[in-house]
py3Dmol code that shows the C-alpha trace and the ligand (Angstrom):
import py3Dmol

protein = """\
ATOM      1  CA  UNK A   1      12.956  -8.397  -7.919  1.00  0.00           C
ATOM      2  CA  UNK A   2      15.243 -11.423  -8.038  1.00  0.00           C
ATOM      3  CA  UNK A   3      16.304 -10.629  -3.932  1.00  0.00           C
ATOM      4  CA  UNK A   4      12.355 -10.909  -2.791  1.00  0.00           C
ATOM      5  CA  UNK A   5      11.094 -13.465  -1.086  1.00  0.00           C
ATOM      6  CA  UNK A   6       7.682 -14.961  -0.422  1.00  0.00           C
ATOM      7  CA  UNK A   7       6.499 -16.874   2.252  1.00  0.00           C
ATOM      8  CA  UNK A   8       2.974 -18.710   2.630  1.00  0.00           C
ATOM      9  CA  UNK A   9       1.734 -19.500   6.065  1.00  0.00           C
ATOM     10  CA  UNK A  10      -1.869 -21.474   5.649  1.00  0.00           C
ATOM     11  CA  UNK A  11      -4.553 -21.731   8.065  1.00  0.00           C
ATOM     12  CA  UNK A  12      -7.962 -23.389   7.700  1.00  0.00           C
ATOM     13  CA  UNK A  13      -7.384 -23.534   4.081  1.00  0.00           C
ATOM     14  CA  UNK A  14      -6.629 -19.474   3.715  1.00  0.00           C
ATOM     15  CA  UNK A  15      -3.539 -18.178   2.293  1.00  0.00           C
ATOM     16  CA  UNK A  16      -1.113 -14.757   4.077  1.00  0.00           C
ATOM     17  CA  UNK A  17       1.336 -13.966   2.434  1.00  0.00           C
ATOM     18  CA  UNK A  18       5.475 -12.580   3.936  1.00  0.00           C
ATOM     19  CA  UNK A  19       7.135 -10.606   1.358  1.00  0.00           C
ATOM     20  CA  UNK A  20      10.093  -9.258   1.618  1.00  0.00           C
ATOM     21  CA  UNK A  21      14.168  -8.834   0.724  1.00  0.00           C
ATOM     22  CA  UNK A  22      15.372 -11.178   3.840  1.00  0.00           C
ATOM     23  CA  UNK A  23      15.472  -7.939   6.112  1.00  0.00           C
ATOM     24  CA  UNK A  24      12.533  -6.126   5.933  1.00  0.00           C
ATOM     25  CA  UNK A  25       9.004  -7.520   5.169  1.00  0.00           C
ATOM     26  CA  UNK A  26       5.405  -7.070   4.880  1.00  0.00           C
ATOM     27  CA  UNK A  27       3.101  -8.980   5.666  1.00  0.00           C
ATOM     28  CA  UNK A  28      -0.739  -9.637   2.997  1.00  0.00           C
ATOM     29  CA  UNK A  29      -3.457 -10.483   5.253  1.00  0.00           C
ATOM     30  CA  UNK A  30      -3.412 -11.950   8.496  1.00  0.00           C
ATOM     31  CA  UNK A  31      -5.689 -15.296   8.758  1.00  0.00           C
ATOM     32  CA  UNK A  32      -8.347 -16.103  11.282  1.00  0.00           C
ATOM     33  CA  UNK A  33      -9.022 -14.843  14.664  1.00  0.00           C
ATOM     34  CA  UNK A  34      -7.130 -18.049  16.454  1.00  0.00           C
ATOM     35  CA  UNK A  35      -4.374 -17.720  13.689  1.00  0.00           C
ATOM     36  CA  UNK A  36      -1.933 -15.946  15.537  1.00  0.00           C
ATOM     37  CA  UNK A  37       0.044 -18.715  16.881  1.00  0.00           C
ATOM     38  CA  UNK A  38       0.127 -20.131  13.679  1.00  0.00           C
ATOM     39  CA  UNK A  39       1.333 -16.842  12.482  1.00  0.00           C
ATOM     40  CA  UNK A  40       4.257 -16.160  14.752  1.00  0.00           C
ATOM     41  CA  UNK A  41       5.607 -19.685  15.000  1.00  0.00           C
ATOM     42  CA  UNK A  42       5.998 -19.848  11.159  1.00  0.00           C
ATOM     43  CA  UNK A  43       7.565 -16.547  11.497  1.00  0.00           C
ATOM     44  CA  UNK A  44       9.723 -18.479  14.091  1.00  0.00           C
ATOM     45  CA  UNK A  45      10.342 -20.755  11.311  1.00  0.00           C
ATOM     46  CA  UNK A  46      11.471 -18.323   8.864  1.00  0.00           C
ATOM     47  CA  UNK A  47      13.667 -16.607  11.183  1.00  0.00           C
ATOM     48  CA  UNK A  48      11.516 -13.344  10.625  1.00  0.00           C
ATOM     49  CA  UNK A  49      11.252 -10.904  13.320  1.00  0.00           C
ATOM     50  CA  UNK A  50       7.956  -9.176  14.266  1.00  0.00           C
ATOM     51  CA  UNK A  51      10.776  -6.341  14.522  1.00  0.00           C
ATOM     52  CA  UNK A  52      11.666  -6.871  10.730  1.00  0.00           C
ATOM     53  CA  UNK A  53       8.116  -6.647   9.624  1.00  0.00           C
ATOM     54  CA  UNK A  54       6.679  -3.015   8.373  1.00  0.00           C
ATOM     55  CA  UNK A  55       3.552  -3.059   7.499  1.00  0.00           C
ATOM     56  CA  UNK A  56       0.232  -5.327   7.376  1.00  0.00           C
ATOM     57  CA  UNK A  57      -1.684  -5.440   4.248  1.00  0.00           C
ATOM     58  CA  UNK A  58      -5.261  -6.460   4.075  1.00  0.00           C
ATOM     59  CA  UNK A  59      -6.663  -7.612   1.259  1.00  0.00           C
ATOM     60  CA  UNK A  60     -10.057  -7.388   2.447  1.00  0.00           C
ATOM     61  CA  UNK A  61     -12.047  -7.338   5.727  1.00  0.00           C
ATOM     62  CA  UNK A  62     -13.644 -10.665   5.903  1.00  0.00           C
ATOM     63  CA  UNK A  63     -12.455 -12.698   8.922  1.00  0.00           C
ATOM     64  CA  UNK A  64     -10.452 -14.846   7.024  1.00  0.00           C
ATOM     65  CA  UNK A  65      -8.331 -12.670   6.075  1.00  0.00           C
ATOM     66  CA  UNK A  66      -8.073  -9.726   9.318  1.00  0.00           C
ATOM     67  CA  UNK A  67      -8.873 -12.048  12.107  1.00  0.00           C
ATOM     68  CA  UNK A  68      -5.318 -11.376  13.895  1.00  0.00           C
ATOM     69  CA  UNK A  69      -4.689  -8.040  12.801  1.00  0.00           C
ATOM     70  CA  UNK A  70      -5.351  -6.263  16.370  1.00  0.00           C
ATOM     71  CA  UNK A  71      -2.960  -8.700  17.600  1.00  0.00           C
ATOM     72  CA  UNK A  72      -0.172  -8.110  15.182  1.00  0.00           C
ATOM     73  CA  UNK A  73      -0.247  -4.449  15.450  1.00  0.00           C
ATOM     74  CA  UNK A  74       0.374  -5.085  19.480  1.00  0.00           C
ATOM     75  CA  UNK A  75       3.066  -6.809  18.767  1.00  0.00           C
ATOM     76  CA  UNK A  76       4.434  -3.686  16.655  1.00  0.00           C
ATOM     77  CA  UNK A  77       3.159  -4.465  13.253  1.00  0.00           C
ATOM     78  CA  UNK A  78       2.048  -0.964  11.658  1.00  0.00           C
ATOM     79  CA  UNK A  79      -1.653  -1.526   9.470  1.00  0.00           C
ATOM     80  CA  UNK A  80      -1.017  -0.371   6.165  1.00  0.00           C
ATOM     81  CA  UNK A  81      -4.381   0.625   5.334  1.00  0.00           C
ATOM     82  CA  UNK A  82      -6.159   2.188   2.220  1.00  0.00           C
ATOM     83  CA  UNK A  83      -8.905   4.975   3.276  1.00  0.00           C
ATOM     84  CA  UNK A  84     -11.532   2.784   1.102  1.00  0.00           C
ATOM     85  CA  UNK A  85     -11.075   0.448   3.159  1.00  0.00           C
ATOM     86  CA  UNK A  86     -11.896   1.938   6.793  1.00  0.00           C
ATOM     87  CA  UNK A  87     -15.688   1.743   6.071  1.00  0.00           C
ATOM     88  CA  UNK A  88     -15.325  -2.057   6.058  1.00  0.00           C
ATOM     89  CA  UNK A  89     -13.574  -2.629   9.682  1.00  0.00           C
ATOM     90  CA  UNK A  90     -16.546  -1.877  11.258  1.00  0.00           C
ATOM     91  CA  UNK A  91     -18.509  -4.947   9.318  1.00  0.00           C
ATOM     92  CA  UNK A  92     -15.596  -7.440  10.510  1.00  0.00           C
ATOM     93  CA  UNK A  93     -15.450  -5.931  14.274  1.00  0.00           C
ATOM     94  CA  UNK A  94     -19.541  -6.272  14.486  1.00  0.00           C
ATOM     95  CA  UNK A  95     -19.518 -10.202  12.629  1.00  0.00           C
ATOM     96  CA  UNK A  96     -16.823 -11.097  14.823  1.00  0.00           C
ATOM     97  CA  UNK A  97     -19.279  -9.653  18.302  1.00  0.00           C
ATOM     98  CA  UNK A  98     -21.935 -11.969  17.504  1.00  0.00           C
ATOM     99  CA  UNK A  99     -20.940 -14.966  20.059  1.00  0.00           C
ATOM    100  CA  UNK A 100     -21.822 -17.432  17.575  1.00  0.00           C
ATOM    101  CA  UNK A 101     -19.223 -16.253  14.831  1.00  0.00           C
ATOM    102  CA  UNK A 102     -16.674 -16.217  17.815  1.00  0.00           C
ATOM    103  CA  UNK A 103     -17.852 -18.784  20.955  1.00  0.00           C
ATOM    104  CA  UNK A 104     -14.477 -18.640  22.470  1.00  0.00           C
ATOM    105  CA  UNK A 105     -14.437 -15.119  22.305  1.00  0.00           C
ATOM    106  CA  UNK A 106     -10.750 -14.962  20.753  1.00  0.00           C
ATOM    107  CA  UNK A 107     -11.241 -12.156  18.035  1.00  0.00           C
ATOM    108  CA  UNK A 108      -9.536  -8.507  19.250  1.00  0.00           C
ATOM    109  CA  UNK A 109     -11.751  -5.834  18.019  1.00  0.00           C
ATOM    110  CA  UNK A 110      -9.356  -3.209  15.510  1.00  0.00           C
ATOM    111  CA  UNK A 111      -9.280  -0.358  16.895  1.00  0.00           C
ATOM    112  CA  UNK A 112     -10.023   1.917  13.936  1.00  0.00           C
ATOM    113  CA  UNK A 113      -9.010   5.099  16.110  1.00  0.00           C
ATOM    114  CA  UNK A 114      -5.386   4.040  16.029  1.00  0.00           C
ATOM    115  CA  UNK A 115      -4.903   3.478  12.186  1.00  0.00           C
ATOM    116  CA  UNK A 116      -4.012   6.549   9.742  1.00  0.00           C
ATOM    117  CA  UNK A 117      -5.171   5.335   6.374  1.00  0.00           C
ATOM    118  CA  UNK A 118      -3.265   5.615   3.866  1.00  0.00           C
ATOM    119  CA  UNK A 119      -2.978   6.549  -0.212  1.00  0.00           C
ATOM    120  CA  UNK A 120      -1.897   4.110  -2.332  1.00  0.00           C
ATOM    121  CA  UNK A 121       1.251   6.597  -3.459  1.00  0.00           C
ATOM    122  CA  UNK A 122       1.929   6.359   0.240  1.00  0.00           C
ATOM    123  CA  UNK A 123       1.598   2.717   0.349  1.00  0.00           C
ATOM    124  CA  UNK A 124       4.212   2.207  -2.556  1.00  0.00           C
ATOM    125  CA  UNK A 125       7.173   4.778  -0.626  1.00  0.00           C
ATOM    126  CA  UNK A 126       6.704   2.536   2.146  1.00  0.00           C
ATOM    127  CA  UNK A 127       6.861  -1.376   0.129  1.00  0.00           C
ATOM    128  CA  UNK A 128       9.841   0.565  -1.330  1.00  0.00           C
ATOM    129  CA  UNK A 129      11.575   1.265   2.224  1.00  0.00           C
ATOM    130  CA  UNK A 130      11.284  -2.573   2.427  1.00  0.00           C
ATOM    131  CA  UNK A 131      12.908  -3.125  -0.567  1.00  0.00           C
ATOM    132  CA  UNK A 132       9.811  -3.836  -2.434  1.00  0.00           C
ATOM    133  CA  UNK A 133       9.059  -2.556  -5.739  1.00  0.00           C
ATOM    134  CA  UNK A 134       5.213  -2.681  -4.861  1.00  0.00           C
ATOM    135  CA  UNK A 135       1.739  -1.252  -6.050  1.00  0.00           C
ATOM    136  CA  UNK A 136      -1.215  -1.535  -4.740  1.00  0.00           C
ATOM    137  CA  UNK A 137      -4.460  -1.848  -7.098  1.00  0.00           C
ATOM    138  CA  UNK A 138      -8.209  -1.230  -5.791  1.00  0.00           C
ATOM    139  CA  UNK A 139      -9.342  -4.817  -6.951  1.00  0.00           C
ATOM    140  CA  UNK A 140     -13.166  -5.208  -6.068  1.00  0.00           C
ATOM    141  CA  UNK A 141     -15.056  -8.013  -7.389  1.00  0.00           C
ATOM    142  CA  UNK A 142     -15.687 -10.105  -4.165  1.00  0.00           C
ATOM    143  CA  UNK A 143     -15.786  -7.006  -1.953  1.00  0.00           C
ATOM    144  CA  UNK A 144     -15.781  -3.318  -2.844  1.00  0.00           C
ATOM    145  CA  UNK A 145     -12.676  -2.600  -0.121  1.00  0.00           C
ATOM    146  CA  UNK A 146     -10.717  -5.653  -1.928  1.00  0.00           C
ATOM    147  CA  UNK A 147      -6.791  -4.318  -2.828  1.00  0.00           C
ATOM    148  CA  UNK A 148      -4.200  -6.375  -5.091  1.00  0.00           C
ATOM    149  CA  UNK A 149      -0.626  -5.823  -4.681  1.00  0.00           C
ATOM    150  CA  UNK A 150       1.841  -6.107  -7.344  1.00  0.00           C
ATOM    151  CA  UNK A 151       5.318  -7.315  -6.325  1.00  0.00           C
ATOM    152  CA  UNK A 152       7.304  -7.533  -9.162  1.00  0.00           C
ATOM    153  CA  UNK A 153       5.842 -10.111 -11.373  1.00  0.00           C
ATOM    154  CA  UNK A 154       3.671 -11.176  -8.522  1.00  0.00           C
ATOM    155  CA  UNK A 155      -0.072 -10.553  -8.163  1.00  0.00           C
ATOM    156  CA  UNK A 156      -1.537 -11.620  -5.078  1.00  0.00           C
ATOM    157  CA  UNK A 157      -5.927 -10.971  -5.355  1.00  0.00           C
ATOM    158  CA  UNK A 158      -7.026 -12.207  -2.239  1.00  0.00           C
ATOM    159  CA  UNK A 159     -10.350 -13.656  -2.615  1.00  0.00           C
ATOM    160  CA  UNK A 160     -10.530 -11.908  -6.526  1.00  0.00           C
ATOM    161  CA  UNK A 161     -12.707 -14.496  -8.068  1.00  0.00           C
ATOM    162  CA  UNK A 162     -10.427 -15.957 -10.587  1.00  0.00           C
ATOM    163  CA  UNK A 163     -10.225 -14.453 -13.817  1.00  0.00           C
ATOM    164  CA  UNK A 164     -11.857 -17.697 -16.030  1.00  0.00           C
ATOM    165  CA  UNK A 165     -14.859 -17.506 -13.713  1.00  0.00           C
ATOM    166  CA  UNK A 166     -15.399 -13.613 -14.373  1.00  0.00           C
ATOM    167  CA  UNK A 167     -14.990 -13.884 -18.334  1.00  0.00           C
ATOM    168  CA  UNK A 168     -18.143 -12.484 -19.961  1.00  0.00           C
ATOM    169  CA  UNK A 169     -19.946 -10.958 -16.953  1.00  0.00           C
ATOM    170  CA  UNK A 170     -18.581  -7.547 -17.434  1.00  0.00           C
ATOM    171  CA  UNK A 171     -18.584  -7.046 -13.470  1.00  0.00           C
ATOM    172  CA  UNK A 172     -16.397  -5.556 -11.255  1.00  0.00           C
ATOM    173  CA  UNK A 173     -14.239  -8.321 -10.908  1.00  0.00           C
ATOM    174  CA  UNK A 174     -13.742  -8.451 -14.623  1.00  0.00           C
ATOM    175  CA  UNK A 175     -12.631  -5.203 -14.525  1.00  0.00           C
ATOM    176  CA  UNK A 176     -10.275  -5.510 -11.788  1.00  0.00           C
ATOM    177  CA  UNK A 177      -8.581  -8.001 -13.637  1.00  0.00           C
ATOM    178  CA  UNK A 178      -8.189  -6.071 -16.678  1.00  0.00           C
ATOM    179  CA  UNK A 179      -6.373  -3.615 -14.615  1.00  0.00           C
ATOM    180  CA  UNK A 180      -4.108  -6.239 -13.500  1.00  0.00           C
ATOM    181  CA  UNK A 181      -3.657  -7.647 -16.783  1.00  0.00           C
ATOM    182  CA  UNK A 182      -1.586  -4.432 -17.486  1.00  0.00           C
ATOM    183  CA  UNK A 183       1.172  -5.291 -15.528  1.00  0.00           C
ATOM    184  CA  UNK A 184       3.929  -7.551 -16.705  1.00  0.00           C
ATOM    185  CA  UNK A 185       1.964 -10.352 -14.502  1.00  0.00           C
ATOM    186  CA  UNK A 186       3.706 -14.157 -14.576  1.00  0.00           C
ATOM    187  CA  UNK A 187       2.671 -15.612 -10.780  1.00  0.00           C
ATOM    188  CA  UNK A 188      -1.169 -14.734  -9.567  1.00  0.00           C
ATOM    189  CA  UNK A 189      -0.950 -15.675  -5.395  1.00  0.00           C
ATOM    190  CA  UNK A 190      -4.780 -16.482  -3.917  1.00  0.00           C
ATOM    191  CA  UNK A 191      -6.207 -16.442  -0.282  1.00  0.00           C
ATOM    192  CA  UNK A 192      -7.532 -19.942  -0.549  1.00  0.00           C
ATOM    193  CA  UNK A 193      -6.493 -23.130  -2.678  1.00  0.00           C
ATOM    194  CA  UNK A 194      -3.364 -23.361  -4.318  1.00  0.00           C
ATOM    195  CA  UNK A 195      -0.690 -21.087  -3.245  1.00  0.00           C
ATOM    196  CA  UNK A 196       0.261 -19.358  -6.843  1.00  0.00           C
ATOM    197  CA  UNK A 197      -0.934 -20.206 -10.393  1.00  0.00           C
ATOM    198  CA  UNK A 198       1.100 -19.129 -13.583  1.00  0.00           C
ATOM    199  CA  UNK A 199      -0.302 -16.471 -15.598  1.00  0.00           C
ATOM    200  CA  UNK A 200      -1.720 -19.082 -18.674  1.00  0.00           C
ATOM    201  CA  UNK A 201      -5.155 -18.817 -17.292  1.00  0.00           C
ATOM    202  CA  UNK A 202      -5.298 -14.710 -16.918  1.00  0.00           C
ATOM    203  CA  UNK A 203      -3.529 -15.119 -21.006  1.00  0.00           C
ATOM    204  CA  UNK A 204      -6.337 -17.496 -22.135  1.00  0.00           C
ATOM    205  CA  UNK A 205      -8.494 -14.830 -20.929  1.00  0.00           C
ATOM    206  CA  UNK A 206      -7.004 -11.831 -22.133  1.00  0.00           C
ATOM    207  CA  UNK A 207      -6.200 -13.418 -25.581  1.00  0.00           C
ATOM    208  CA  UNK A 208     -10.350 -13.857 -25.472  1.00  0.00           C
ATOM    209  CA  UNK A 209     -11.481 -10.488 -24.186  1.00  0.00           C
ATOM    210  CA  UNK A 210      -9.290  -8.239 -24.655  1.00  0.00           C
ATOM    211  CA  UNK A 211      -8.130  -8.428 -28.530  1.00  0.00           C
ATOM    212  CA  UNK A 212     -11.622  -8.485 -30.136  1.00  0.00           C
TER     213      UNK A 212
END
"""
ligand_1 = """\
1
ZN
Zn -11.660 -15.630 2.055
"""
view = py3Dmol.view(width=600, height=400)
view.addModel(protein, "pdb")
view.setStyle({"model": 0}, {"cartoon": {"style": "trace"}})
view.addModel(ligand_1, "xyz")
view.setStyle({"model": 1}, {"stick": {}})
view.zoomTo()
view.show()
């Protein structure tokens, strides 16, 4: 996976994420509902098409994370959406309708009758037509329609609480992370804070946990 790139683009403190081999990309969550500006100049920056990108990844519904996503996919970006996590559009279309989560009025409702969910099998064939040697992981722990996806030796968790805090509490999140822990993981990518951190803290945990 020497060839793929990544690209952060940060907005009030939340982390996307542009993967991709230089031609083709995809993009892992899409910011806040007055991020798209933000969005396409850095794309600008980058020299990335909206034309080169195939698919949008959420990792989760919150409006962090899917505030711009009604505006990407008018400007041609295809969802690529896990049927888990339909359910959970309809949470982040009614928080963003109360005036006080959105005063100047800027979020675009998703409109849920356009997207074809997809399988996770069906998710990986189309990373791969981008180059991407990709797989997606249901991750929940902060939210039950939370997805990881593994690029190479890449994680990126979205808002996963990280995997020191979850040690002991036998939770979901705990358990997501053990899933992820069986992949040859060296880079974990988060939604907020630092962009990456290297895999010692998910070892220290595993070398606790998981041998006894
Ligand atoms: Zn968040």
């Amino acid at each position: 996976m020497s060839n793929t790139k990544i690209h952060v683009i940060t907005h009030k403190r939340t982390n996307m994420y542009v993967i991709g081999n230089n031609e083709k990309y995809v993009l892992y969550d899409c910011l806040w509902h007055d991020s798209f500006s933000v969005i396409k100049s850095a794309l600008k920056e980058h020299g990335i098409a909206f034309t080169q990108i195939i698919g949008l990844l959420i990792s989760h519904f919150h409006p962090d994370h899917a505030g711009s996503f009604e505006l990407l996919r008018q400007h041609g970006v295809a969802p690529i959406i896990l049927d888990y996590q339909m359910p959970h559009i309809k949470w982040l279309n009614n928080f963003f309708a109360k005036p006080k989560n959105d005063p100047a009025r800027q979020y675009i409702p998703i409109k849920t009758e356009l997207i074809k969910p997809v399988t996770a099998d069906t998710a990986k064939e189309i990373l791969r037509s981008c180059g991407i040697d990709g797989k997606i992981l249901q991750t929940p722990g902060h939210s039950d329609d939370s997805i990881s996806l593994i690029v190479g030796d890449s994680v990126f968790v979205g808002d996963l609480p990280r995997a020191e805090t979850t040690v002991g509490f036998g939770g979901k999140a705990e358990a997501s992370w053990c899933e992820i822990s069986d992949y040859n993981i060296s880079k974990i990518y988060y939604a907020h804070g630092n962009t990456y951190e290297d895999i010692a803290a998910i070892e220290k945990w595993k070398a606790e946990h998981l041998d006894d």
